[in-house]
C-alpha positions in Angstrom: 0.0 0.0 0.0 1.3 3.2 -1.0 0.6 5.8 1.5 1.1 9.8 0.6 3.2 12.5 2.2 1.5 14.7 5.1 2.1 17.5 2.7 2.8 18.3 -0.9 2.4 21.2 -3.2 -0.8 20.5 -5.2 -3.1 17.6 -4.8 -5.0 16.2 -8.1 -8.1 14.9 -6.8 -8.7 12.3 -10.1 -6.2 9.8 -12.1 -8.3 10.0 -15.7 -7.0 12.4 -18.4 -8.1 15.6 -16.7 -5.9 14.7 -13.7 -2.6 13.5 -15.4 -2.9 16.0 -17.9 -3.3 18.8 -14.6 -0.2 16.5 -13.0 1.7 16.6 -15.9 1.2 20.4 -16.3 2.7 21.1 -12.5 5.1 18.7 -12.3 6.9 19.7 -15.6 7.1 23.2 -14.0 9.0 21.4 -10.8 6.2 21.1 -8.4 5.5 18.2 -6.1 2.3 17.0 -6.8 0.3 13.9 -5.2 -3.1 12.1 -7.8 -5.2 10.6 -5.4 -7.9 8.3 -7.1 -10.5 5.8 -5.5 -10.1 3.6 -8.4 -7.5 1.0 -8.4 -5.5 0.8 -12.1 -5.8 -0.4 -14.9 -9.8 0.0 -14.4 -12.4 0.4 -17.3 -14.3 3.6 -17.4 -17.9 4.5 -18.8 -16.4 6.8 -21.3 -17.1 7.0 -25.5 -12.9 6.5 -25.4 -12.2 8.8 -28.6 -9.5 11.3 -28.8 -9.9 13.9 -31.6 -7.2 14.9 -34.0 -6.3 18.0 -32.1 -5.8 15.7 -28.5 -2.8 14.4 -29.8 -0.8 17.3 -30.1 -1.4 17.1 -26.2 -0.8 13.7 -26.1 2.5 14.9 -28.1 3.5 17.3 -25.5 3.5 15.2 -23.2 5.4 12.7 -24.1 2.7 9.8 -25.0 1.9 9.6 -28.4 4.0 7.1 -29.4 3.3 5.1 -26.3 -0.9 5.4 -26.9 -0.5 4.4 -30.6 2.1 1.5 -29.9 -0.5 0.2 -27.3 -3.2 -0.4 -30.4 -5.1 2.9 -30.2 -7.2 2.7 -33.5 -7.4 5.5 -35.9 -10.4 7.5 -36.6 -10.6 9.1 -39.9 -14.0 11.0 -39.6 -17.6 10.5 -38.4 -20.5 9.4 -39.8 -24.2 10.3 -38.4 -27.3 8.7 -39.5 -30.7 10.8 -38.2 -34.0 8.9 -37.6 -34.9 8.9 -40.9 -31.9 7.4 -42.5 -30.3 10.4 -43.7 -26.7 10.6 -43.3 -24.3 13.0 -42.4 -20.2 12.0 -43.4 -17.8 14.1 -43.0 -13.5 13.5 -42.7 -11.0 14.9 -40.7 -8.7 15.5 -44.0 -10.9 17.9 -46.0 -10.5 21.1 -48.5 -11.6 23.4 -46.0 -8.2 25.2 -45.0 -8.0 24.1 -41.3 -5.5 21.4 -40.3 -5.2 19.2 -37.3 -2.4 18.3 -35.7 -2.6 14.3 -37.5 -5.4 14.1 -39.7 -6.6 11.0 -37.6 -8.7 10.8 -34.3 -7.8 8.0 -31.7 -9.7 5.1 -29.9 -8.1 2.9 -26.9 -9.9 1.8 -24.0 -9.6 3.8 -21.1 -8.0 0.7 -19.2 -5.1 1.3 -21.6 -4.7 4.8 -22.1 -4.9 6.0 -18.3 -2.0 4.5 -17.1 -0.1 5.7 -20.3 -1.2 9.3 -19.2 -0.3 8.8 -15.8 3.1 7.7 -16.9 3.6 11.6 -18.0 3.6 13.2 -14.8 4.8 10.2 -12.4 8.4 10.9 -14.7 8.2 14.1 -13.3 8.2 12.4 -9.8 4.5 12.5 -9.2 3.1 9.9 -6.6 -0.2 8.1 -7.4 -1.8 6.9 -4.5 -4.8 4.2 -5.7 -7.8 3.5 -3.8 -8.0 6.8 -1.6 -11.3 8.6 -1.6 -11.3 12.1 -0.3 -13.5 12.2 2.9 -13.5 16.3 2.9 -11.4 19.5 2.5 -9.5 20.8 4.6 -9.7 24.4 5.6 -7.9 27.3 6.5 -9.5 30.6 7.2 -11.1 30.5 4.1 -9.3 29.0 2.1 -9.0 25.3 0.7 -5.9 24.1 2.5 -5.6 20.0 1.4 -7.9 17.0 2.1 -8.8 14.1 4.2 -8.7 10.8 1.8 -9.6 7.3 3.0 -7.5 4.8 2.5 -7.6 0.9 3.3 -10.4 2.5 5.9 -7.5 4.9 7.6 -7.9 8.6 7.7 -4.8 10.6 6.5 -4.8 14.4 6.0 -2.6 15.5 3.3 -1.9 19.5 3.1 -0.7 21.7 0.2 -1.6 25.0 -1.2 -3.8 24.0 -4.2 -6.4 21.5 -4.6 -7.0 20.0 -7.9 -10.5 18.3 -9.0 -10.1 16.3 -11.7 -12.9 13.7 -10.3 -15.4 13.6 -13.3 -19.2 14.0 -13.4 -19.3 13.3 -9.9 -16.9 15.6 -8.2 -16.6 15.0 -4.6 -14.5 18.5 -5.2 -17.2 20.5 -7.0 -19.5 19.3 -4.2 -17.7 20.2 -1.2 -16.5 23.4 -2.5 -20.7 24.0 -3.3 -20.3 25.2 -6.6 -21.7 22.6 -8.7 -24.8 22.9 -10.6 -27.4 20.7 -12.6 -29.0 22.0 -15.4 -32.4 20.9 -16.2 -31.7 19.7 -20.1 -30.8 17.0 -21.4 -31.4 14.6 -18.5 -29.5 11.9 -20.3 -27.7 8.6 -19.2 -25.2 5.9 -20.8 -24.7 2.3 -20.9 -21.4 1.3 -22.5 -19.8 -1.7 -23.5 -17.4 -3.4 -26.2 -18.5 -5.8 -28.0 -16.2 -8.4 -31.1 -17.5 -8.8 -34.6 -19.9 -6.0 -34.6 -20.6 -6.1 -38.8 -19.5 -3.0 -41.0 -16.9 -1.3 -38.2 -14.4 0.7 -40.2 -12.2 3.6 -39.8 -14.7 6.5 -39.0 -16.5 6.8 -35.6 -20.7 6.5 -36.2 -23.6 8.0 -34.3 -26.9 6.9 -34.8 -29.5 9.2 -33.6 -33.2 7.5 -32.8 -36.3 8.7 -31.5 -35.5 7.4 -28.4 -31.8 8.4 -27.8 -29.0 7.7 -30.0 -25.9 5.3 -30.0 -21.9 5.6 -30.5 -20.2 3.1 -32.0 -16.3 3.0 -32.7 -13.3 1.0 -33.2 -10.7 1.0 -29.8 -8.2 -1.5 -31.4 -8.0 -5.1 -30.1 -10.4 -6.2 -32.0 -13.1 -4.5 -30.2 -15.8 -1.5 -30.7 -17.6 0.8 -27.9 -20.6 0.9 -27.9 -22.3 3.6 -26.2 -26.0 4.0 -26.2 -27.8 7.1 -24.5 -31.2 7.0 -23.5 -33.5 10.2 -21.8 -33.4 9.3 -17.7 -36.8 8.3 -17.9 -35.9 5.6 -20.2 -32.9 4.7 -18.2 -34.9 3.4 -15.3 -36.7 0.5 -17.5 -33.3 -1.3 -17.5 -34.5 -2.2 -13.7 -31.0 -3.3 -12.6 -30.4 -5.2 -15.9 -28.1 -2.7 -18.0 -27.0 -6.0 -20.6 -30.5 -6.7 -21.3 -31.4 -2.9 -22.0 -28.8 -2.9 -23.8 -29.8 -6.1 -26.6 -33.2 -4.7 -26.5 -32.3 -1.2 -27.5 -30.4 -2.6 -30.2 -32.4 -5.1 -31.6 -35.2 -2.4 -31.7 -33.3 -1.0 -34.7 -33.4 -2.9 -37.5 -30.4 -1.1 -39.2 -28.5 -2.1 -35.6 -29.4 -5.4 -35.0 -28.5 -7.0 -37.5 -25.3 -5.9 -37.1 -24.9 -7.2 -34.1 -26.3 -10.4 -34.4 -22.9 -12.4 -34.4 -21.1 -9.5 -32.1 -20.1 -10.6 -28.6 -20.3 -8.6 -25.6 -16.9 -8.8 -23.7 -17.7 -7.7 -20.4 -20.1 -6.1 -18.3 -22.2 -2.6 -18.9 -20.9 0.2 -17.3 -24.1 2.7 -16.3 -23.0 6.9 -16.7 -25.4 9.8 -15.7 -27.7 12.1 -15.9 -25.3 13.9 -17.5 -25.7 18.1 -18.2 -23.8 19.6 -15.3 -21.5 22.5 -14.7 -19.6 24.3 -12.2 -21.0 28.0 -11.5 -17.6 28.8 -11.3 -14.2 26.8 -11.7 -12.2 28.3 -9.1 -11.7 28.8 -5.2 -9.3 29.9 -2.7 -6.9 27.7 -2.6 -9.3 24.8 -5.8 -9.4 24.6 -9.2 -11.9 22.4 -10.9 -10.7 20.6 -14.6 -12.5 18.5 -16.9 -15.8 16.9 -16.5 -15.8 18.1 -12.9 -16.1 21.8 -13.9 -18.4 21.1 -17.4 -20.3 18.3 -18.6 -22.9 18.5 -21.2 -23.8 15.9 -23.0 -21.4 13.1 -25.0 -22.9 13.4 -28.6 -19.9 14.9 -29.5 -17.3 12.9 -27.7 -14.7 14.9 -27.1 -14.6 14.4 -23.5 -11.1 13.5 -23.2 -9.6 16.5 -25.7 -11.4 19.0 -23.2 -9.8 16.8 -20.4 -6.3 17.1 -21.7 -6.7 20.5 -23.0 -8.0 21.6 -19.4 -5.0 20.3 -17.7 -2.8 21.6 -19.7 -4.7 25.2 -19.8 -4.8 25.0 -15.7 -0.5 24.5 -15.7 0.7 27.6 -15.6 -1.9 29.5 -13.6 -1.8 26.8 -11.3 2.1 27.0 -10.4 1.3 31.0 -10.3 -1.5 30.2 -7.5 0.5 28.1 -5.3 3.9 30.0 -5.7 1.8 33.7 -5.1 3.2 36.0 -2.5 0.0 36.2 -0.8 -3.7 35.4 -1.3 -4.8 37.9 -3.2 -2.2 37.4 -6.0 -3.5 33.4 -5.5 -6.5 34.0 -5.9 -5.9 36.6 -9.0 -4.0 33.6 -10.8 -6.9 31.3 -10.4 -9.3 33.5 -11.3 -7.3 33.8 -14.7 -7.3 30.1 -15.5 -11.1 30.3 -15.0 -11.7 33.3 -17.5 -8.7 31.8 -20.0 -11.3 27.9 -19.5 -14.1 30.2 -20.5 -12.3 31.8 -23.7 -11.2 28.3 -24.7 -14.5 26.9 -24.8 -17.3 29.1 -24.7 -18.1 28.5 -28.5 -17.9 24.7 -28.0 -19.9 24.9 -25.7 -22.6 26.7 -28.1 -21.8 24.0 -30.3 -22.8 21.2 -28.2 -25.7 22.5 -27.4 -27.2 23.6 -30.4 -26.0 19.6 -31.5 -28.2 18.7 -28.5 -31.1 20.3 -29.4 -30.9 18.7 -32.9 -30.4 15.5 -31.4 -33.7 16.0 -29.4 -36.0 16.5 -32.4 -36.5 14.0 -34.8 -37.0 16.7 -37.6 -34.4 19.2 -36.6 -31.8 16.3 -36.9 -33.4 14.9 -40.4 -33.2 18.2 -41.4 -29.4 18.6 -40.2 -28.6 15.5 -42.4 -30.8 16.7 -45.6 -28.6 19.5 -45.4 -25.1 18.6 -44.6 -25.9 15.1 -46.4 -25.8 17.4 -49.4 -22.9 19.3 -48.6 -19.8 17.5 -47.9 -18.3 21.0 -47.5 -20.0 21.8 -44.5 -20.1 18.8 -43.1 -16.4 17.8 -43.3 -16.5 21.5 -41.3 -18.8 20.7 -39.2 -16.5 17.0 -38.3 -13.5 19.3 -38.3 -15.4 21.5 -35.1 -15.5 18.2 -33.1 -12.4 17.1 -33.9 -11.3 20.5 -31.9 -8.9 21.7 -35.6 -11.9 24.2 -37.0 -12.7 26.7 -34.8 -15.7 26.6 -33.3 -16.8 30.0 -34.9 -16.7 28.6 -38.3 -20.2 26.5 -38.0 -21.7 29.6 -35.6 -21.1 32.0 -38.9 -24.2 33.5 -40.3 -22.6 31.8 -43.8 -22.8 28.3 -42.1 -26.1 28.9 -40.7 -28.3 30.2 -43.5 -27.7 27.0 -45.4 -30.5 25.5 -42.9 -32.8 27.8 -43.9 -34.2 26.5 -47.3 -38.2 26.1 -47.0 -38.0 23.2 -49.1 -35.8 20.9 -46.7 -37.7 22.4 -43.6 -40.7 20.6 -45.5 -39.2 17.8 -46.3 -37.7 17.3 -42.7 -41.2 17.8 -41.2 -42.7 15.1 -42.9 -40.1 12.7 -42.1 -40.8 13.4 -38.1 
């Protein structure tokens, strides 16, 4: 049992991508740093498992790349979408458009493989990882966060340092004992993910397949195997009465153009359940916190790019982090928090537009069969729209009055309504 130091320079509350990439981030800069994580590693994770084109220039930085494709990541080279009427939307990551990403490929490796290979980044940088220690509560000082009590083995140990780090996903025990987190009231979504072998027709782009009653991901993650994600409104959810696998078949063989797909495909392990999902931090930042990744923003995972705005989060924390716990005094720590929370903002605010406008298609039926009668007929705009999620295109190229007033042609708006 590895036990942690009394005290340390910044805690990382979290082993997944947001965590190592925060680790990483401070340790590179020559701070001691302890990832505490209730989870015991290798572990699998409900998670779609995709990196976009753009993550691995992080994954570069840090020193992984090679290590994540030598481990049998597969490569993504677009997405296709299918709306409820059959209508498809296909769009590549290579494309005319004028915007490049850092490897014109996304990435896919199960979360069991590519944790540890992210943890590796920081732990070179003399990072300790202490597994299977859950954070009881924060400590305080006047104030101000000061370090936290973790349980480990069913001992208490206190651990102090300057800066506390939540990188603890949907379910921050950080966000909620610092009182800042906030659920929003749309979409009330939730996930059951597997991997199945020998699911028919699996090539080299991720799919989405949006139904009337919630949607499915499917993608290769090497090894042979494909996630399969389906997400289902919460109400739905609760008919899987304890049996995720059988919700799972039954979803699936609901959908003609999915069953049969799967009717030879082997499930190789258990369901993992994920959600409601649609959360977010009211503000990323504390004395003496900082909230990364899914712990400060979670939408929805149409888009899947979960573990980009993971990495990308870490490594945007890094600097303003090392500024916090090196200040002079409190109010120059609490300035250079503060500035990693407004730079977060800047980084993703037109994302975040993004994902919800994608949402709202991919609650109505017609909105979405209109989507695909539109971009199905543009390849232009939809290898644009594929290069937004794969984080290369800016953001502010779909929200362009350009982009948008292609959706506007009466005729498809009919079309589309008739379909629903």
């Amino acid at each position: 049992m590895t036990l942690p130091p009394s005290s340390t320079q910044a805690i990382v509350v979290g082993g997944g991508p947001a965590g190592a990439a925060s680790a990483w981030a401070l340790a590179s800069q020559g701070l001691d740093v302890v990832i505490l994580d209730r989870a015991r590693f290798p572990r699998d994770k409900a998670c779609a498992e995709y990196l976009s084109p753009q993550g691995s220039r992080i994954l570069d930085a840090m020193g992984v790349l090679r290590d994540v494709e030598a481990a049998g990541a597969a490569q993504l080279a677009g997405m296709r979408v299918r709306s409820p009427d059959g209508g498809v939307i296909h769009g590549e990551f290579a494309a005319q458009h004028g915007f490049t990403g850092f490897r014109d490929r996304g990435l896919a490796l199960r979360r069991r493989h590519l944790d540890p290979l992210l943890q590796q980044a920081s732990l070179r940088h003399g990072t300790q990882l202490v597994e299977g220690a859950t954070v009881d509560a924060l400590l305080m000082n006047g104030g101000r966060v000061g370090g936290v009590r973790v349980r480990i083995d069913g001992a208490l140990h206190e651990i102090r340092a300057p800066l506390v780090i939540g990188a603890d996903g949907l379910r921050s025990v950080v966000a909620r004992k610092l009182g800042v987190q906030a659920r929003l009231p749309w979409p009330r979504r939730v996930a059951f993910v597997a991997h199945y072998r020998d699911v028919a027709g699996i090539g080299a782009h991720g799919e989405m397949h949006v139904e009337r009653d919630g949607y499915v991901g499917l993608a290769d993650v090497g090894h042979g195997e494909t996630n399969v994600a389906i997400v289902v409104p919460h109400a739905q959810a609760r008919a899987a009465n304890g049996d995720a696998g059988g919700f799972m078949t039954r979803w699936l063989e609901r959908h003609p153009q999915l069953g049969a797909r799967f009717a030879a495909a082997t499930r190789t392990g258990a369901v993992q359940v994920t959600g409601p999902f649609a959360s977010r931090a009211r503000h990323a930042h504390a004395a003496g916190a900082a909230l990364v990744g899914d712990a400060a923003d979670f939408f929805d995972p149409f888009t899947g790019e979960g573990i980009y705005a993971a990495l990308r989060g870490g490594e945007l924390l890094g600097s303003y982090a090392a500024d916090a716990v090196r200040a002079s005094s409190p109010r120059h720590h609490l300035a250079a928090l503060a500035a990693y929370d407004a730079a977060r903002v800047a980084e993703f605010r037109h994302k975040w537009l993004v994902e919800r406008v994608i949402g709202a298609a991919v609650a109505s039926p017609m909105l979405m069969n209109h989507a695909a009668r539109v971009l199905g007929a543009r390849r232009d705009l939809a290898d644009l729209l594929i290069g937004v999620t794969g984080d290369f295109v800016p953001a502010r190229a779909i929200l362009r009055p350009s982009f948008l007033l292609h959706f506007l042609d009466p005729r498809r708006w009919r079309a589309s309504r008739h379909a629903a």
